[in-house]
C-alpha positions as CSV (number, residue, x, y, z in Angstrom):
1,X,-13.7,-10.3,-13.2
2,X,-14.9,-11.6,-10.0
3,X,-14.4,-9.8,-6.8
4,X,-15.8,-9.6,-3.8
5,X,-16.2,-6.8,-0.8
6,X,-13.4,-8.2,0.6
7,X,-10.6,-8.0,-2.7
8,X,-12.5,-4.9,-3.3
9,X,-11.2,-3.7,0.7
10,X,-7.9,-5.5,0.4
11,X,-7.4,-3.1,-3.2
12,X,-8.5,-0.4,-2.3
13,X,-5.6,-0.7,1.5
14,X,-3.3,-1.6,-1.4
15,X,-3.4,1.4,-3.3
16,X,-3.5,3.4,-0.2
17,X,-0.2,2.1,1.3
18,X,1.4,2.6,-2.1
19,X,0.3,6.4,-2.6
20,X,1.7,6.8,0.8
21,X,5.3,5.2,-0.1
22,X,5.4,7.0,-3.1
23,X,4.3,10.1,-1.2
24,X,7.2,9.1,1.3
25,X,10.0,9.2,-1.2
26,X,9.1,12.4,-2.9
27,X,9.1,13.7,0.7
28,X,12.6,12.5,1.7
29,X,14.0,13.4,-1.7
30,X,12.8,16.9,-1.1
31,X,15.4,17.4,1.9
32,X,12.6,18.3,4.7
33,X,9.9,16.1,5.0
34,X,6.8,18.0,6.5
35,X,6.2,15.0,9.1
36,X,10.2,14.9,10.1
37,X,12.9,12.5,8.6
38,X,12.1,9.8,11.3
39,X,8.5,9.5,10.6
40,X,8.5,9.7,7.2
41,X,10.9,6.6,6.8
42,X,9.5,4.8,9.2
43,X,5.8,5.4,7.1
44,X,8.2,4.2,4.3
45,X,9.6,1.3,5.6
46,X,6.6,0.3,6.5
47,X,3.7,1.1,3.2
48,X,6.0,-1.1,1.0
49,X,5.8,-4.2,2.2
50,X,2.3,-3.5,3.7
51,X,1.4,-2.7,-0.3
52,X,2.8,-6.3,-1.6
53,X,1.2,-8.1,1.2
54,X,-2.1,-6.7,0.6
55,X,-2.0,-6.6,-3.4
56,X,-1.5,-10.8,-2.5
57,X,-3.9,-11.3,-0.6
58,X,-6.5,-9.8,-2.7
59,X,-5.3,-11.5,-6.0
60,X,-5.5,-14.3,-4.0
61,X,-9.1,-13.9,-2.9
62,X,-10.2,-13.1,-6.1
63,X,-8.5,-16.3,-7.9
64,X,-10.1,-17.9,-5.0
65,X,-13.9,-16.5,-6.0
66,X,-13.5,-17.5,-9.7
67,X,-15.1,-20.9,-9.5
């Protein structure tokens, strides 16, 4: 496996952003949210996509460090 600091950063974000989605769900499927309804979707809305983005671009720096 070849990764750099940078897939190793670009990880580490990614698993960040998806603890806090999943946080976000159990939080709104709990009925009261500690941070408000509001700003817990809005975190929501806004880890998932962040997640995927960031899980590409570090697969992609890493295929790109193979050679």
């Amino acid at each position: 496996m070849y990764m750099t600091p940078k897939s190793g950063v670009l990880l580490l974000l990614a698993c960040v952003t998806a603890i806090a989605s999943v946080g976000s769900v159990f939080e709104l499927s709990s009925g009261m949210p500690q941070l408000g309804q509001t700003n817990t979707a809005i975190i929501l809305t806004i880890s998932i996509p962040l997640t995927i983005v960031l899980f590409i671009l570090a697969v992609m720096d890493a295929r790109a460090n193979l050679k």
